[in-house]
N, C-alpha and C positions, 0 to 999 in steps of 0.2 A: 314541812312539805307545802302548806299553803302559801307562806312567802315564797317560794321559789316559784308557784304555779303563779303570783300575782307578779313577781318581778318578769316572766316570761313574760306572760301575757302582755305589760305595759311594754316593753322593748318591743316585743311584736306588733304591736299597734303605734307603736313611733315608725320603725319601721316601713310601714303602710302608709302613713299617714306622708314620710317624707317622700316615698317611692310616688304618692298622688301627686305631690307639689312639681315635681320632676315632670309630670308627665303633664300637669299644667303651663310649664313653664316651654315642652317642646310644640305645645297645641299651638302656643303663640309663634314660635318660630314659623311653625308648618301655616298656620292662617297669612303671614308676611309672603312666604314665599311661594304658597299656589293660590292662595285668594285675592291675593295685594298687588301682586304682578314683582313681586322680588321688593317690596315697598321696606326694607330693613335700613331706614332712614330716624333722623328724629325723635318724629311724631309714629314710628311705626308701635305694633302693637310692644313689639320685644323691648324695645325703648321704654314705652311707656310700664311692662310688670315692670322693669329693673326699677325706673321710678319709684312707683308704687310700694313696692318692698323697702326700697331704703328708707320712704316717708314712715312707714308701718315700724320699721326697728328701731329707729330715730324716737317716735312717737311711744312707743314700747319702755324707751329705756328713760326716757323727759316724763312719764306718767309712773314708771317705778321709783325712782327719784320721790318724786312726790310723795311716796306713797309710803318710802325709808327714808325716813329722815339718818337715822345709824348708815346708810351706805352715801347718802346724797351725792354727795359730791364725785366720787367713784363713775356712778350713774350717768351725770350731766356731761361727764367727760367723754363715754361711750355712745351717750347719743348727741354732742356734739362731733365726732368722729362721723359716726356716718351720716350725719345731718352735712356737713361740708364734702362726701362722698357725693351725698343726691345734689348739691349746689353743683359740682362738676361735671354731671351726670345731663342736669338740664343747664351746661354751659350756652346753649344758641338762646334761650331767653333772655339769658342777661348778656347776649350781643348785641338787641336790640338797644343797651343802653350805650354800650363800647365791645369793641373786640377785647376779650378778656376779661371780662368783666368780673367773671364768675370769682377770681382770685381775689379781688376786695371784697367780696361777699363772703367766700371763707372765710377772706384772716378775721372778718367782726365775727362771724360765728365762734371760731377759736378765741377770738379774744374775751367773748360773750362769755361762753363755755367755761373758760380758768378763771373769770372775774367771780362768775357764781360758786365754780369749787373752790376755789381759795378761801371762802368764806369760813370753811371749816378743813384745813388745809390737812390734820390728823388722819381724815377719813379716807382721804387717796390713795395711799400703798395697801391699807387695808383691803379697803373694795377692788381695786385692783388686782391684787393679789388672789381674794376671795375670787374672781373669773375666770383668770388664769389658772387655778386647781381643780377647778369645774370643768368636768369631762365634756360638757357641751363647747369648751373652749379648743377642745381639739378640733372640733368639727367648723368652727367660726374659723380658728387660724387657716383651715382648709379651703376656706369659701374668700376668704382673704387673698389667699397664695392666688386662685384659681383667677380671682379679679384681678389684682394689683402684679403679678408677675407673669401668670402663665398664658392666659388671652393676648397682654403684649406681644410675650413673641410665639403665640401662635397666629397672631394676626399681621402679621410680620410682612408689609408689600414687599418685599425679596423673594422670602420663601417661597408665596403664592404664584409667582410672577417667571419664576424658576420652574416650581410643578409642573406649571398650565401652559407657559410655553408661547405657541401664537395664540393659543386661546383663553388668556388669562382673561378671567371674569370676575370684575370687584367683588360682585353681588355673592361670592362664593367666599370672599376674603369674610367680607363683613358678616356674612351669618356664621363665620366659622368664631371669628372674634367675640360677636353677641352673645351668640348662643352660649360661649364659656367664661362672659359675664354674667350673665343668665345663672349658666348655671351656680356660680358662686355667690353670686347673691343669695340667691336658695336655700343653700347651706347657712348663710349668714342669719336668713331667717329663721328658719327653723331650728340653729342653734340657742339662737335669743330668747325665741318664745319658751324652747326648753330649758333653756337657763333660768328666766323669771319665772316660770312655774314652779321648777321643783326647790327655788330659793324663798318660793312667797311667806309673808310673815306668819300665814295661819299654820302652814304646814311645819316652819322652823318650830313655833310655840306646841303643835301635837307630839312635835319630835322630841322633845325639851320635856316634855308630861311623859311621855313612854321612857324617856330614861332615866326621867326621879322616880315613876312606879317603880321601874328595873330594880334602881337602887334600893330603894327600899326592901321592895321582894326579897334580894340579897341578901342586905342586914340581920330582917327577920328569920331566914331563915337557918342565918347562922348562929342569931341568938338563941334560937331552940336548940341549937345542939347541944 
Protein backbone atom coordinates (compact mmCIF):
# COMPACT_ATOMS: atom_id res chain seq x y z
CA UNK A 1 0.00 0.00 0.00
CA UNK A 2 2.81 2.41 0.69
CA UNK A 3 4.27 1.93 -2.94
CA UNK A 4 1.29 2.70 -4.49
CA UNK A 5 0.52 5.78 -2.16
CA UNK A 6 4.40 6.96 -3.29
CA UNK A 7 4.03 6.11 -6.93
CA UNK A 8 0.62 8.16 -6.84
CA UNK A 9 1.88 10.76 -5.09
CA UNK A 10 5.25 11.23 -7.59
CA UNK A 11 2.87 10.99 -10.80
CA UNK A 12 0.84 13.60 -9.18
CA UNK A 13 3.44 15.97 -8.66
CA UNK A 14 4.92 15.46 -12.21
CA UNK A 15 1.85 16.07 -13.26
CA UNK A 16 1.72 19.60 -11.56
CA UNK A 17 4.84 20.27 -11.86
CA UNK A 18 4.47 19.93 -16.03
CA UNK A 19 0.81 21.54 -15.84
CA UNK A 20 3.35 24.81 -14.19
CA UNK A 21 5.59 24.67 -17.19
CA UNK A 22 2.59 24.92 -19.63
CA UNK A 23 1.35 27.77 -18.03
CA UNK A 24 4.80 29.28 -17.93
CA UNK A 25 5.26 28.77 -21.18
CA UNK A 26 1.51 30.51 -22.26
CA UNK A 27 2.57 33.61 -19.67
CA UNK A 28 5.24 34.23 -22.32
CA UNK A 29 2.87 34.07 -25.26
CA UNK A 30 0.20 36.33 -23.43
CA UNK A 31 3.36 39.03 -22.18
CA UNK A 32 4.29 39.11 -26.51
CA UNK A 33 0.98 39.66 -27.42
CA UNK A 34 -0.70 42.40 -24.80
CA UNK A 35 2.62 43.74 -23.43
CA UNK A 36 4.89 43.59 -26.58
CA UNK A 37 2.26 44.99 -28.90
CA UNK A 38 2.04 41.58 -30.83
CA UNK A 39 6.21 41.53 -30.68
CA UNK A 40 6.11 37.40 -31.67
CA UNK A 41 9.22 38.11 -33.56
CA UNK A 42 12.98 36.74 -33.03
CA UNK A 43 13.97 38.37 -30.07
CA UNK A 44 10.32 37.92 -28.68
CA UNK A 45 9.92 36.49 -25.30
CA UNK A 46 8.26 33.12 -26.92
CA UNK A 47 11.43 32.89 -29.09
CA UNK A 48 13.54 33.38 -26.65
CA UNK A 49 11.81 30.08 -23.68
CA UNK A 50 11.95 28.00 -26.99
CA UNK A 51 15.71 29.09 -26.97
CA UNK A 52 16.32 28.52 -23.60
CA UNK A 53 14.83 25.08 -23.29
CA UNK A 54 16.60 23.52 -26.17
CA UNK A 55 20.09 25.05 -24.67
CA UNK A 56 18.76 23.38 -21.14
CA UNK A 57 18.16 19.80 -22.85
CA UNK A 58 21.04 19.91 -25.12
CA UNK A 59 23.02 20.92 -21.77
CA UNK A 60 21.00 18.22 -19.82
CA UNK A 61 21.82 15.40 -22.09
CA UNK A 62 26.20 16.75 -22.95
CA UNK A 63 26.38 16.84 -18.76
CA UNK A 64 24.66 13.27 -18.54
CA UNK A 65 27.05 11.86 -21.06
CA UNK A 66 29.64 12.94 -18.85
CA UNK A 67 28.41 11.83 -16.21
CA UNK A 68 27.82 7.78 -17.90
CA UNK A 69 30.42 7.04 -19.48
CA UNK A 70 28.27 3.17 -19.98
CA UNK A 71 25.59 5.27 -22.12
CA UNK A 72 28.01 8.08 -23.64
CA UNK A 73 27.84 8.13 -26.82
CA UNK A 74 23.85 7.37 -26.88
CA UNK A 75 23.73 10.73 -24.93
CA UNK A 76 26.01 13.02 -27.10
CA UNK A 77 23.94 12.05 -29.91
CA UNK A 78 20.49 13.31 -28.20
CA UNK A 79 22.11 16.39 -27.26
CA UNK A 80 23.64 16.93 -30.53
CA UNK A 81 20.12 16.56 -31.86
CA UNK A 82 18.76 19.23 -30.18
CA UNK A 83 21.73 21.18 -29.80
CA UNK A 84 21.36 21.56 -34.01
CA UNK A 85 17.40 22.05 -33.15
CA UNK A 86 18.40 25.41 -30.96
CA UNK A 87 21.23 26.27 -34.05
CA UNK A 88 17.96 26.52 -36.37
CA UNK A 89 15.85 27.99 -33.97
CA UNK A 90 18.41 30.98 -33.58
CA UNK A 91 19.02 30.82 -37.48
CA UNK A 92 18.98 35.20 -37.88
CA UNK A 93 22.17 35.19 -35.71
CA UNK A 94 24.13 33.21 -37.99
CA UNK A 95 22.56 35.52 -40.81
CA UNK A 96 24.49 38.00 -39.70
CA UNK A 97 27.28 35.82 -41.09
CA UNK A 98 25.30 34.67 -44.45
CA UNK A 99 21.85 33.93 -45.31
CA UNK A 100 21.72 30.35 -44.22
CA UNK A 101 24.23 30.02 -42.28
CA UNK A 102 22.71 28.15 -39.62
CA UNK A 103 22.96 24.82 -41.91
CA UNK A 104 26.92 24.67 -41.79
CA UNK A 105 26.68 25.20 -38.19
CA UNK A 106 24.55 22.01 -37.84
CA UNK A 107 26.21 19.68 -40.20
CA UNK A 108 29.86 20.51 -37.71
CA UNK A 109 27.56 20.00 -34.77
CA UNK A 110 26.46 16.53 -36.29
CA UNK A 111 29.43 15.95 -37.57
CA UNK A 112 31.03 16.86 -33.98
CA UNK A 113 28.38 14.74 -32.30
CA UNK A 114 29.14 11.10 -34.37
CA UNK A 115 32.85 11.94 -34.30
CA UNK A 116 32.56 11.85 -30.42
CA UNK A 117 29.99 8.74 -30.48
CA UNK A 118 31.82 6.73 -32.60
CA UNK A 119 34.52 6.66 -30.28
CA UNK A 120 32.73 4.02 -28.56
CA UNK A 121 30.45 2.90 -31.31
CA UNK A 122 28.90 -0.38 -29.22
CA UNK A 123 27.06 1.94 -26.95
CA UNK A 124 24.69 3.64 -29.58
CA UNK A 125 21.78 1.02 -30.21
CA UNK A 126 22.07 0.43 -26.63
CA UNK A 127 21.49 3.75 -25.27
CA UNK A 128 19.32 4.37 -27.70
CA UNK A 129 17.36 1.83 -27.34
CA UNK A 130 17.34 2.24 -23.53
CA UNK A 131 15.17 5.98 -24.53
CA UNK A 132 13.18 4.61 -26.72
CA UNK A 133 11.45 2.04 -23.90
CA UNK A 134 11.56 4.78 -21.55
CA UNK A 135 8.08 5.94 -20.91
CA UNK A 136 9.22 9.57 -20.87
CA UNK A 137 9.97 8.81 -24.62
CA UNK A 138 6.39 8.89 -25.29
CA UNK A 139 6.03 12.15 -24.10
CA UNK A 140 9.37 13.54 -26.12
CA UNK A 141 8.19 11.79 -29.35
CA UNK A 142 4.98 13.91 -28.52
CA UNK A 143 6.84 17.28 -28.21
CA UNK A 144 8.68 16.27 -31.41
CA UNK A 145 5.49 15.50 -33.58
CA UNK A 146 3.98 18.92 -32.00
CA UNK A 147 7.49 20.85 -33.13
CA UNK A 148 8.60 19.18 -36.35
CA UNK A 149 5.23 18.25 -38.05
CA UNK A 150 2.09 19.76 -36.39
CA UNK A 151 3.13 23.71 -35.87
CA UNK A 152 4.16 23.33 -39.71
CA UNK A 153 1.02 22.91 -40.84
CA UNK A 154 -0.84 24.56 -38.40
CA UNK A 155 0.94 27.48 -39.24
CA UNK A 156 0.32 27.07 -42.58
CA UNK A 157 -0.08 30.85 -44.68
CA UNK A 158 -2.94 29.17 -46.62
CA UNK A 159 -5.05 27.88 -44.01
CA UNK A 160 -4.84 31.29 -42.01
CA UNK A 161 -5.12 33.36 -44.99
CA UNK A 162 -8.50 31.24 -45.99
CA UNK A 163 -9.90 31.59 -42.17
CA UNK A 164 -9.31 35.30 -41.94
CA UNK A 165 -10.27 36.26 -45.06
CA UNK A 166 -9.91 40.33 -45.65
CA UNK A 167 -8.84 40.26 -42.39
CA UNK A 168 -5.94 37.91 -42.31
CA UNK A 169 -3.54 38.92 -39.41
CA UNK A 170 0.08 37.41 -39.56
CA UNK A 171 0.52 38.20 -35.91
CA UNK A 172 -2.42 35.40 -35.38
CA UNK A 173 -0.59 33.02 -37.91
CA UNK A 174 2.59 33.28 -35.96
CA UNK A 175 1.43 32.98 -32.38
CA UNK A 176 -0.68 30.14 -33.42
CA UNK A 177 2.69 28.44 -34.87
CA UNK A 178 4.86 29.61 -31.62
CA UNK A 179 2.83 28.90 -29.33
CA UNK A 180 2.71 24.97 -30.62
CA UNK A 181 6.40 25.16 -30.74
CA UNK A 182 6.31 26.22 -27.51
CA UNK A 183 4.44 24.11 -26.63
CA UNK A 184 6.42 21.02 -27.75
CA UNK A 185 9.35 22.03 -26.57
CA UNK A 186 7.90 21.80 -23.16
CA UNK A 187 7.12 18.45 -23.53
CA UNK A 188 10.67 17.85 -24.85
CA UNK A 189 11.69 19.18 -21.58
CA UNK A 190 10.16 17.79 -19.18
CA UNK A 191 10.47 14.57 -20.78
CA UNK A 192 14.42 14.75 -20.46
CA UNK A 193 14.61 15.92 -17.14
CA UNK A 194 12.33 12.94 -16.35
CA UNK A 195 14.24 10.62 -18.28
CA UNK A 196 17.75 11.70 -16.64
CA UNK A 197 16.35 11.53 -13.32
CA UNK A 198 14.54 8.39 -12.92
CA UNK A 199 17.71 6.78 -15.09
CA UNK A 200 20.42 8.50 -12.79
CA UNK A 201 23.34 6.26 -11.72
CA UNK A 202 22.44 6.51 -7.85
CA UNK A 203 19.06 5.44 -8.12
CA UNK A 204 20.01 2.41 -10.99
CA UNK A 205 22.71 1.17 -8.03
CA UNK A 206 19.64 1.40 -5.02
CA UNK A 207 17.57 -0.39 -7.55
CA UNK A 208 20.39 -3.12 -8.29
CA UNK A 209 20.70 -3.38 -4.03
CA UNK A 210 16.79 -3.81 -3.54
CA UNK A 211 16.83 -6.64 -5.84
CA UNK A 212 19.94 -8.62 -4.55
CA UNK A 213 18.20 -8.00 -0.99
CA UNK A 214 14.89 -9.41 -2.85
CA UNK A 215 16.90 -12.17 -3.97
CA UNK A 216 18.33 -13.10 -1.29
CA UNK A 217 15.13 -12.77 1.10
CA UNK A 218 14.01 -15.39 -1.55
CA UNK A 219 16.63 -18.00 -1.31
CA UNK A 220 16.51 -17.80 2.33
CA UNK A 221 13.40 -18.23 2.60
CA UNK A 222 13.04 -21.12 0.69
CA UNK A 223 15.98 -22.73 2.42
CA UNK A 224 13.99 -22.91 5.57
CA UNK A 225 11.59 -24.85 4.17
Amino acid sequence: MRENIILISRELAAFIISGLVLVFCMAMVYIDVNWMNDALHETSFTEATQELMLAAIAALFFLAAWQRPQQRSALILVGGFFSCMLIREMDFLFDVVQHGAWLWFALATTAASLAMALRQPRQILPGLAALLQHRSWQMMAAGLLAVLVFSRLFGMHELWQQLMLDGYNRVVKNMAEEGSELFGYSLCLVASLRYLWQTRPALATARASRRVVSIEAAEAHFASR
